[in-house]
C-alpha positions in Angstrom: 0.0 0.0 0.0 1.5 3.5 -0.9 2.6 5.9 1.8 1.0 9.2 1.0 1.7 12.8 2.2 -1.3 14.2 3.1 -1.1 16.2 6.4 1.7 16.1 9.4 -1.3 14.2 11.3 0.1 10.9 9.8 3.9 11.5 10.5 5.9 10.8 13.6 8.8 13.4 14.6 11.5 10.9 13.7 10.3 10.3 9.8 10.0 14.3 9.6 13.3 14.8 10.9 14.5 12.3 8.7 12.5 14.6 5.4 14.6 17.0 6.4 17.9 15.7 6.2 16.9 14.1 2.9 16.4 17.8 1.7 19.1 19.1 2.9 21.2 16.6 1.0 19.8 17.1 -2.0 20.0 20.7 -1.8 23.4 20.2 -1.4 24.0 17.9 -4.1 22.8 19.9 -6.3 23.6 22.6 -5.6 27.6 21.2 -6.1 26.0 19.9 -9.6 24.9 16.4 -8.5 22.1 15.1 -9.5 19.4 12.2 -8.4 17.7 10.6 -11.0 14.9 8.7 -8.7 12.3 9.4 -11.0 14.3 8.6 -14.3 11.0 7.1 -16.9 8.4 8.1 -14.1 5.6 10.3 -14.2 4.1 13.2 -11.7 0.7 13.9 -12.3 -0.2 17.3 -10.9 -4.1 18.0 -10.3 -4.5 21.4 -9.0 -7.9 23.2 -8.4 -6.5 26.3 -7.2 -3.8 28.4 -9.3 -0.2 28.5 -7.7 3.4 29.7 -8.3 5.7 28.5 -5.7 3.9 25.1 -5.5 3.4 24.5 -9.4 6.9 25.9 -10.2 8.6 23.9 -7.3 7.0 20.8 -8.0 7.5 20.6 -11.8 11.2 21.9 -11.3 11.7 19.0 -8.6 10.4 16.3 -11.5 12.7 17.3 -13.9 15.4 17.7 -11.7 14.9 14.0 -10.7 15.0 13.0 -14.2 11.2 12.4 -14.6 8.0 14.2 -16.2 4.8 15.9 -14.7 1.8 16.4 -16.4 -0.4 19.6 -15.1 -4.3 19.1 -14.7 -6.7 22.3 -14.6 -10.4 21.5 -13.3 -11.4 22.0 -16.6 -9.4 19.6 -18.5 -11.5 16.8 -16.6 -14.9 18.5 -16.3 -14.0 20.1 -12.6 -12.7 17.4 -10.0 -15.5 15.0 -9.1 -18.1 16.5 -11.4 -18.0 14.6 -14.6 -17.1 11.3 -12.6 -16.0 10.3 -9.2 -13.0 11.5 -7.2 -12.5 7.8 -6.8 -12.8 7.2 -10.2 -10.3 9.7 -11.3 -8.1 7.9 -8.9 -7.7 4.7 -10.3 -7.5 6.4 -13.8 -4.4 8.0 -12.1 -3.0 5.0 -11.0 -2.1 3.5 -14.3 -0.8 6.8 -15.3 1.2 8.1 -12.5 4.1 7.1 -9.9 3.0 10.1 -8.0 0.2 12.1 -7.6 0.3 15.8 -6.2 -3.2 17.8 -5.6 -3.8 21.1 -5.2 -7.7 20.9 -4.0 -10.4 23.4 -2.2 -11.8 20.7 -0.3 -9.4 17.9 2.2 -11.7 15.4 1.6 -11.3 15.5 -2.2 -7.9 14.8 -0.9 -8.4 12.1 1.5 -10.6 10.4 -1.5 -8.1 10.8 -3.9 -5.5 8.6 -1.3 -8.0 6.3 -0.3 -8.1 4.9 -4.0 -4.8 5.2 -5.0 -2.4 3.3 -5.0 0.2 5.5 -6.2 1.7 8.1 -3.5 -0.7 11.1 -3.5 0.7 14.7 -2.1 -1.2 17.1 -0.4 0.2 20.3 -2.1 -3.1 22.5 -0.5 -6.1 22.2 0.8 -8.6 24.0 3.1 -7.0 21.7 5.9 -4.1 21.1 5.3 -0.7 22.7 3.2 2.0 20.1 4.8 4.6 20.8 1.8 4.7 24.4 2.9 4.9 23.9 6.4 8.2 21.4 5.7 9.9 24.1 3.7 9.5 26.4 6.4 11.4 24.6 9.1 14.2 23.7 6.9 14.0 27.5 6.5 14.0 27.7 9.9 16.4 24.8 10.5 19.2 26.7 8.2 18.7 30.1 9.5 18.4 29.6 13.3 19.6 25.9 14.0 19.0 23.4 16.8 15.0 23.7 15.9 13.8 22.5 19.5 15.9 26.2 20.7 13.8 27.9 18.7 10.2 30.3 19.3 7.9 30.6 16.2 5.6 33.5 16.2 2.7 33.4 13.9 0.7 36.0 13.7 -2.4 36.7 11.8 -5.2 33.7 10.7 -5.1 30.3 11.8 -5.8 29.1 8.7 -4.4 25.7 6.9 -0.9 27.2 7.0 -1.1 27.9 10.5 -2.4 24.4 11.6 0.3 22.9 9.5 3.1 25.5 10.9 1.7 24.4 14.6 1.7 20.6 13.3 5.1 20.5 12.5 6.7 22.6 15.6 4.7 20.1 18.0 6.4 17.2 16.2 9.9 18.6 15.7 10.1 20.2 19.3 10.4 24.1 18.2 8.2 26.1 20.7 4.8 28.0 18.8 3.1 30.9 19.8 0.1 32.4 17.5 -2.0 35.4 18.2 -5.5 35.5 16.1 -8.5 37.8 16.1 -10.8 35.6 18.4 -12.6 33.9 15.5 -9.7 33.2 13.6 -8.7 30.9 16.1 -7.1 27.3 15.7 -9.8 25.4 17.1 -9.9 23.5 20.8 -10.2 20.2 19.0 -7.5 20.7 17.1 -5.0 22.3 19.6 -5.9 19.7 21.6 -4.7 17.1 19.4 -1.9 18.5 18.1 -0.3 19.2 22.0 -1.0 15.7 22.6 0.9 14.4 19.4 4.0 16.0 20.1 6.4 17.2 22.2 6.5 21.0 22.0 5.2 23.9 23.6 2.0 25.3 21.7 0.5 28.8 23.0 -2.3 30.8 21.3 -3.0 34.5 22.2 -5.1 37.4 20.9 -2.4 39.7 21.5 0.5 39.7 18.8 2.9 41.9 21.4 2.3 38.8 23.8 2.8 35.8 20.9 6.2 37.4 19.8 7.9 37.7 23.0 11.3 36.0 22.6 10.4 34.8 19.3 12.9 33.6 17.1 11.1 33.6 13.8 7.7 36.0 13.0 5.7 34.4 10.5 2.4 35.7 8.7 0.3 34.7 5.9 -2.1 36.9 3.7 -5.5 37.4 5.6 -7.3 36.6 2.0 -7.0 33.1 1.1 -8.5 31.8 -2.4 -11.9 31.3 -2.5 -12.5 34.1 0.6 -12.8 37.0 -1.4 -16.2 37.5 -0.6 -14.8 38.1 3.0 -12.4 40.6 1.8 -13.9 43.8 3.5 -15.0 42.5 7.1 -11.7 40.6 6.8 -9.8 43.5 6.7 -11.6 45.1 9.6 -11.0 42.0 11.9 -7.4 42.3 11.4 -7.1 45.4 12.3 -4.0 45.6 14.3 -2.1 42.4 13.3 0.0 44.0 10.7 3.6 42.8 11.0 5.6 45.9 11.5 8.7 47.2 13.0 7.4 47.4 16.5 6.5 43.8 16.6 10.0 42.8 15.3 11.3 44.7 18.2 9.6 42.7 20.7 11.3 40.0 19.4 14.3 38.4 19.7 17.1 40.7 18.3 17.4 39.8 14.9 14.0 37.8 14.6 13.5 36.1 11.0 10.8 37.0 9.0 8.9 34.5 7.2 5.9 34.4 5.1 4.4 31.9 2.7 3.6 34.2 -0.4 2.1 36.3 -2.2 2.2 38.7 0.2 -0.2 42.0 0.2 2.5 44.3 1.6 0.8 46.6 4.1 -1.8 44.7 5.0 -0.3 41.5 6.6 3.1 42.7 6.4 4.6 46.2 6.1 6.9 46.5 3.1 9.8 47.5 5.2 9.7 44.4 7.4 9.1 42.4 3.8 12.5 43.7 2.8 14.3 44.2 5.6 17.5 42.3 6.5 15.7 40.0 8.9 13.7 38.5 5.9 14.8 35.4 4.9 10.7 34.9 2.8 12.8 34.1 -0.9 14.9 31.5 0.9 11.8 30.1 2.5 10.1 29.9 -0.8 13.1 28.2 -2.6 13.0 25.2 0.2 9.7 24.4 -1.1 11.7 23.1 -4.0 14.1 21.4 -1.9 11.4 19.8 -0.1 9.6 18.5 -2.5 12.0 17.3 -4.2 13.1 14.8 -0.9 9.3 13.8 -0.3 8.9 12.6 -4.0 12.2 10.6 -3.3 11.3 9.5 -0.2 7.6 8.0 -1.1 8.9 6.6 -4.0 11.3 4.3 -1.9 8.9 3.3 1.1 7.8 -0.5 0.5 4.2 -1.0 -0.4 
């Protein structure tokens, strides 16, 4: 039976740990003009509902660089993804297709149906749950930039939305301390805070207050306040977050010398001033690079697990 990437959820800290040493590796490798050809005659399918940049580029770079193919599905190619037949369907299709399958989807469950008929590796590269490839990137970001990760404080400040879960999922398995500070409805939810402390090993705090979350933090992260699909939201939105703009006054709460992250695109001065976006303390373009190196582990690694 494949091993599938679809949230942190279904990884313990050791194989994450072990994701990232695979990635940095490879960066290195080929970065010194090595090469791994893992995926030499194989193919990447790529089934994306939602546009992208980083996460198309990066994944489709990562093939090729691995010495295989990807083939890029639009919703409309197939008659919009479990319209004209069955996730499940679509799945097994796939399967005689593809040595991997990544999906880009509005719904998790599309997802999670997608996995449960496949028997290739599927990749979660978004959905309203979950965006685990992202999250990955970020602490090898955060790995490179500030070491030992289980010495380090991540802010996060703004929604607790699929990044943020994923963000909190990872720094509860990999031991890095997590502090994020949302407009009360924004909120990661009890449930899920609850489940997430109790799958790892780390210490997870959630404020309203952003002065409070980035107290000794290490690292201030932030995401846009608009995701796809929420534009409807825009204008209420933009009221509610009133306040949780990353500027230079929360960077010197923090730490001295606090990395800034974000997962792009960014709306500079709304989640994030422009002058914190380009400031010396960002390290964003290096962050969005590692999704590259990332990816490029995971499709290595799932193609070696045993069935």
């Amino acid at each position: 039976m494949a091993r599938h990437f679809l949230s942190l959820k279904e990884y313990r800290g050791e194989e994450l740990r072990q994701l990232l040493r695979l990635s940095a590796d490879l960066k290195s490798l080929y970065r010194s003009g090595g090469s791994d050809d893992c995926l030499v005659r194989k193919t990447v399918v790529m089934l994306f509902e939602k546009p992208s940049s980083r996460t198309r580029i990066s994944f489709e770079v990562a093939a090729t660089q691995l010495g295989g193919h990807s083939v890029y599905i639009r919703p409309e190619d197939i008659g919009g993804l479990g319209q004209r037949e069955p996730v499940k369907d679509l799945a097994r299709v796939m399967n005689g297709y593809a040595n991997i399958i990544v999906a880009r989807t509005f719904s998790h469950d599309s997802i999670l149906e997608l996995a449960r008929y496949s028997s290739s590796p599927v990749i979660n590269a978004l959905s309203n749950f979950s965006h685990p490839c992202q999250a990955m990137a970020d602490m090898l970001t955060i790995q490179e930039h500030c070491g030992d990760l289980e010495q380090v404080k991540v802010a996060y400040i703004g929604d607790g939305n699929n990044v943020a879960l994923s963000l909190a999922m990872a720094c509860a398995k990999l031991g890095t301390a997590f502090s994020i500070a949302t407009p009360p409805t924004y909120a990661i939810c009890d449930s899920l805070l609850k489940e997430i402390r109790s799958g790892g090993n780390s210490n997870i705090s959630t404020t309203t207050d952003p002065y409070e979350a980035v107290q000794d933090a290490d690292v201030i992260y932030t995401d846009t306040w608009v995701s796809m699909g929420q534009e409807t939201d825009k204008q209420q939105r933009m009221k509610d977050f009133t306040g949780y703009t990353v500027n230079s006054e929360f960077v010197k709460a923090a730490k001295p010398q606090a990395r800034i992250m974000h997962c792009l695109p960014a709306y500079r001065d709304l989640e994030i001033t422009n002058e914190v976006l380009e400031s010396p303390n960002s390290i964003i373009f290096d962050q969005a690079e590692n999704r590259l190196h990332f990816q490029r582990a995971l499709i290595k690694y799932l193609l070696e697990q045993p069935e």
